[in-house]
N, C-alpha and C positions, 0 to 999 in steps of 0.2 A: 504494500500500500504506500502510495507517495506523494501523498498530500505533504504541507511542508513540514510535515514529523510524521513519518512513518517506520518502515524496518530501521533504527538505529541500529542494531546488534553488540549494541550497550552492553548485556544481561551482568557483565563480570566487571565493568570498569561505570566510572559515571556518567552520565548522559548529558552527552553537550545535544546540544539543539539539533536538533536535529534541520478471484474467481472463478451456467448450461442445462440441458435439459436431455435424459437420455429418454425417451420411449416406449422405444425397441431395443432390444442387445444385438442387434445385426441389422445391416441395409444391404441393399442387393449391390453387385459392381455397379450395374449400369447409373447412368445419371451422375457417378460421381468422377467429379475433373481433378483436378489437382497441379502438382507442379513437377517438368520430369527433375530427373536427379541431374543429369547436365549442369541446371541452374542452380541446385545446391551445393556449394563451394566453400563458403565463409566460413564456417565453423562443423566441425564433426565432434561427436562424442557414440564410446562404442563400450557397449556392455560385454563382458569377455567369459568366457567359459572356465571351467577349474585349468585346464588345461593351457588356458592363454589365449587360445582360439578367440576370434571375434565373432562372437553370436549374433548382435542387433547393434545397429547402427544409426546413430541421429545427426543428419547434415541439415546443416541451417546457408539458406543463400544472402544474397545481400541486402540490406535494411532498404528501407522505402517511407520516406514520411506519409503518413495518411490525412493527419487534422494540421490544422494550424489552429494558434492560439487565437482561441474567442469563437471560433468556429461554431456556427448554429447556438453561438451565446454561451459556449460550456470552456471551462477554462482548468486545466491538469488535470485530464482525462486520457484514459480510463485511473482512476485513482484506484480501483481493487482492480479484479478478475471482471472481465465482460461476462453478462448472463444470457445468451443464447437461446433461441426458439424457432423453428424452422415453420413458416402458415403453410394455410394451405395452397395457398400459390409460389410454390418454392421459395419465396421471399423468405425470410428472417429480420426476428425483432431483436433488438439487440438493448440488455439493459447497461445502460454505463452511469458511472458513480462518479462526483467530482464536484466544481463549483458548476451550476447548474443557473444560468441568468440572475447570478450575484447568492444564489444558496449554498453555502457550501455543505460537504457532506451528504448530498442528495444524487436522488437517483431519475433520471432521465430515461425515456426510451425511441431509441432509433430505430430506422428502417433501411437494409441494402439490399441486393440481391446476389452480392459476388465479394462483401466481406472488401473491398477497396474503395468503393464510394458510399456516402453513407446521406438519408435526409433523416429529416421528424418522424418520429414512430405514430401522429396523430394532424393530421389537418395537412394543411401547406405554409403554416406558420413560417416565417423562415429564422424563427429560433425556437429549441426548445425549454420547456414547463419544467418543474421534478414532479413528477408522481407519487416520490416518497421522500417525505422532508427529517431530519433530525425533529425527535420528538417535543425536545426546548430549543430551537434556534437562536442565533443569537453567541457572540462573543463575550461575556456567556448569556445565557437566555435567563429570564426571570427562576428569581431563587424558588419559586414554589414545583421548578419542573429541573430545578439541574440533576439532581439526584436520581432521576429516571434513569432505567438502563441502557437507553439509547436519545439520550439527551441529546448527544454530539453530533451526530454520525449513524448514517440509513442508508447503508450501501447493498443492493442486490449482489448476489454471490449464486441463485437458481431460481428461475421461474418454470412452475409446470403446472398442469390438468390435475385437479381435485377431482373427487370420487365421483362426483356429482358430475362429470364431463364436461361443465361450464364454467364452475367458479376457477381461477386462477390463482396459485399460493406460490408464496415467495420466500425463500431463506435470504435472509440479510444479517452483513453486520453492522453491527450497533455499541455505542462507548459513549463513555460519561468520564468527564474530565474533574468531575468533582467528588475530593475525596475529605470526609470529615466537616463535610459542609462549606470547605473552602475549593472555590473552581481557578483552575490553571485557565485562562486563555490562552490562543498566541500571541508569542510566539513559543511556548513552553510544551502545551499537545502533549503532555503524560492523560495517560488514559489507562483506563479498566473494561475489555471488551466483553463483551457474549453473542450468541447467535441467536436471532428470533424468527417469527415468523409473520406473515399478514396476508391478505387474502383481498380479493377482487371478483366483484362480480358485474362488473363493467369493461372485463376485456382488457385489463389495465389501467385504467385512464385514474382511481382512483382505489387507495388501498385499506385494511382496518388491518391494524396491528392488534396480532391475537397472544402475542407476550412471548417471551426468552424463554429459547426453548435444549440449548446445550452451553454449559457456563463450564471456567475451569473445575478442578478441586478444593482449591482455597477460595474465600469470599474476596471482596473488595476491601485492597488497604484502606486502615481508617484514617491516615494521614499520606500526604503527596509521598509518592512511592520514591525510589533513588533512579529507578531505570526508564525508560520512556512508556512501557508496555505491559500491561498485565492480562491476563484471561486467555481468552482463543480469540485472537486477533484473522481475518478475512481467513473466513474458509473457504473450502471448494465443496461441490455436491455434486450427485448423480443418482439418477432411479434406474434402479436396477432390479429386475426380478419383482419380488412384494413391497417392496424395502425403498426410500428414501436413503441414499449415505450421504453422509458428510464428513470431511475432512479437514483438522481445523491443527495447527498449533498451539499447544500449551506453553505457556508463561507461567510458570509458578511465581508467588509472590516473595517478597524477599520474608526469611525465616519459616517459611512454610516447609515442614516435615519432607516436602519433595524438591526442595529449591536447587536449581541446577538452570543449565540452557536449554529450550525450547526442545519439545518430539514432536512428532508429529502423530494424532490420535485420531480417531475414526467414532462416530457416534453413528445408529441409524434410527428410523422409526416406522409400522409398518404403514404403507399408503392406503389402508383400508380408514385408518385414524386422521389420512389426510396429516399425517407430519405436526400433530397437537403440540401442546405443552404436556406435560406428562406422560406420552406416550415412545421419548427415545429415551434409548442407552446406551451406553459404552463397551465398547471392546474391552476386557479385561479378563486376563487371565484363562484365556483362550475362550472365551461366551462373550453374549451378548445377553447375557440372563440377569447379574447382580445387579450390575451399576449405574445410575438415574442419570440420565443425559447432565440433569440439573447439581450438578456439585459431587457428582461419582466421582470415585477412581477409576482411571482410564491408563493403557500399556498403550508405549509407543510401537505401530504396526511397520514404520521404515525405517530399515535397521540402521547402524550409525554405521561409519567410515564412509570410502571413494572419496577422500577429500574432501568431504560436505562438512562443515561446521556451521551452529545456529541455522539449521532448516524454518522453511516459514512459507507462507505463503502458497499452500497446497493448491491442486488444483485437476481431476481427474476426468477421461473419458474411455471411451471403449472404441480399442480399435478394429474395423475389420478386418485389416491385413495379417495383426497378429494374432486374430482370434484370444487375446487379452485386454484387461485394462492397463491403461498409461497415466500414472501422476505425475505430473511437472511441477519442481516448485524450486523457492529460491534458498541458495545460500549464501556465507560470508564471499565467497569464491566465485558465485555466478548461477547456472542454469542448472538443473539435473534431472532425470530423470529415473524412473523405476516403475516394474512390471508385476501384474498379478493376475491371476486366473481366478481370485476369491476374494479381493479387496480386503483384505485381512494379513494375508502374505507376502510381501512384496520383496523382491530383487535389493539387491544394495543399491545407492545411488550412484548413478553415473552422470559424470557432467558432459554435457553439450555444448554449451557456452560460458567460456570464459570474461568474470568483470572482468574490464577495466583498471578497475581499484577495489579493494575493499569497499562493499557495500554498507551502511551508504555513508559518504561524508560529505558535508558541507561543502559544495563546491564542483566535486568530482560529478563526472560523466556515470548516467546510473539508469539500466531496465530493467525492468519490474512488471509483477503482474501481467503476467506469461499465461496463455489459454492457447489451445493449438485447435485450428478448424480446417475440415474439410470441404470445400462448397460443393454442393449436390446432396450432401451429407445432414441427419439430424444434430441438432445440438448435442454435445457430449458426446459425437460420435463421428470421428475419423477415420481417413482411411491409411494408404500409403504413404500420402504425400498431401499439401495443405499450406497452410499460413501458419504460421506465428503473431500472433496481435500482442501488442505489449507497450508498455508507457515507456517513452526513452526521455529523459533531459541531460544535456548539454553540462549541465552544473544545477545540481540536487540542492536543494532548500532556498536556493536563488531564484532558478528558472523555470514554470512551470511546465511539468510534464506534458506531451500532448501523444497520442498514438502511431504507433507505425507497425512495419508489418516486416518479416521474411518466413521468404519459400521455407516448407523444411519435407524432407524425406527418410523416410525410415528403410533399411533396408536390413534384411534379414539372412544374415548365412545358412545355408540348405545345405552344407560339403559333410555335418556331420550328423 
């Protein structure tokens, strides 16, 4: 996330200032395009066998600005993960997070048809609305609302079809910069995240937030914390099977019984319950039986090493090329990914994209909030080959982010 305080990757030193929709679990070849491997060039990262063999393969082509700043009114965008939906006229909606015609923290929805150009998700306005606002806005917003758990910050992270085939439900994250009754504005941006939920029965255009529905395991410090970030900061989701998943980074708080750097944890909920409050849990301990979405303990599902230090910023779909799912997320180091057949198991991580610099500092060259798409393709569901959408800035907490894109192809060893 990179708004102008987002991934510090603080957790161990002090804190200077600092996201689809799956369906179906398979789409047919035809209809879907993509980009050949020719044009991906710029960067490779390769998952390798016990043996050293190189199994799978992630090449990324060259970058492409897509927005400029102000663009349709929206200003350091996509600040999380894009949330994706394919209509019924192969078009795609596209929810993005950011300052949204002077709102920050809110959530917008676009409309493209090829993931390169993009207008208004509603009218022919030529700038767009949020659909979802922080629930006290405002630097900070009035004292009788800072304490909400999404006071700050109303970012889509999944949009998908409720039980009912009509209504529309959204996982979002959501933070509250006020801790012990005293709120940080910016340019300070410490925060306490969770993930909720709201729902729509107008097609989008307007939302009711139905409450936090996966939190860490510790509460909300009761005074301004030391590090930028607390809780499960911008998750990723996908419907899979019966199931709702989500995929979120834990922040344990400082002195809390598990305090360490960031894992990355998995919560689901079944979609017969339409994705409620009370009805996720956490992975732990090999079930998904004990532990309450809302303040459980939860085991980290991607394992550590490949050079990934402070993971973050999760973000999963399903590919049909490899007949598994793909997590993309970020670390101190840059890009990575890892592979599962059961979203519970995953591969070590493998980097694809190397930063620049240490992510993120003041100043340095920084991209973030990484979703990989196939056009032809459902949301949360790629094929071989596809884009890379991701927020690039020039110079991070100076410069607003705005989106850009490259080619990426996965290629698969057959030799063994």
């Amino acid at each position: 996330m990179g708004r102008a305080c987002r991934w510090t990757r603080v957790l161990r030193r002090t804190c200077a200032l600092c996201l689809p929709t799956l369906l179906v679990l398979a789409t047919s070849a035809g209809g879907r395009t993509g980009v050949a491997a020719s044009d991906a060039k710029s960067e490779t990262g390769a998952a390798t066998t016990a043996d050293g063999t190189p199994a799978l393969t992630l090449r990324l082509g060259d970058p492409q600005q897509l927005f400029q700043p102000d663009q349709l009114g929206m200003l350091g965008v996509p600040d999380m993960h894009m949330a994706v939906m394919e209509q019924p006229d192969s078009s795609y909606r596209v929810f993005i997070t950011g300052e949204i015609s002077g709102n920050r923290g809110s959530t917008a929805i676009l409309s493209t048809n090829d993931f390169l150009s993009y207008g208004p998700g509603f009218g022919g306005a030529p700038t767009v609305s949020p659909v979802l606002e922080p629930s006290c806005p405002g630097d900070p917003g009035p004292p009788s609302c800072r304490d909400n758990w999404d006071a700050d910050y109303a970012g889509a992270n999944l949009v998908f079809t409720a039980a009912n085939g009509n209504d529309l439900l959204m996982i979002y994250h959501g933070e509250t910069r006020t801790f012990g009754g005293a709120s940080n504005p910016p340019p300070n941006l410490k925060f306490y995240a969770e993930i909720g939920l709201a729902r729509s029965s107008d097609d989008g255009l307007t939302w009711t937030r139905e409450g936090a529905i996966v939190s860490g395991t510790d509460s909300k410090p009761a005074t301004e914390p030391r590090a930028a970030q607390y809780g499960v900061p911008e998750p990723g989701a996908i419907v899979a099977g019966d199931y709702v998943y989500v995929f979120y980074p834990y922040f344990p708080g400082d002195g809390a019984p598990d305090a360490g750097p960031p894992t990355i944890q998995v919560a689901r909920a079944p979609l017969s319950g339409d994705g409620a409050p009370g009805t996720w849990t956490k992975y732990y301990q090999g079930s998904f039986d004990t532990q309450p979405g809302l303040g459980g303990l939860g085991d980290a599902v991607v394992p550590s090493g490949g050079g990934c230090t402070l993971p973050g910023e999760p973000w999963p779909a399903y590919s049909t090329y490899l007949s598994a799912y793909v997590l993309v997320f970020e670390c101190e180091e840059g890009w990575f990914f890892s592979t599962s057949t059961d979203l519970v198991s995953w591969t070590p991580p493998t980097q694809f994209f190397a930063a620049p610099n240490p992510l993120f500092q003041r100043g340095d060259e920084t991209d973030e909030n990484v979703i990989l798409v196939t056009p032809g393709d459902a949301g949360g569901v790629i094929g071989g080959s596809g884009y890379v959408l991701y927020a690039h800035t020039p110079s991070w907490g100076s410069v607003p982010h705005e989106l850009w894109m490259r080619p990426f192809t996965f290629h698969q060893d057959q030799s063994g």
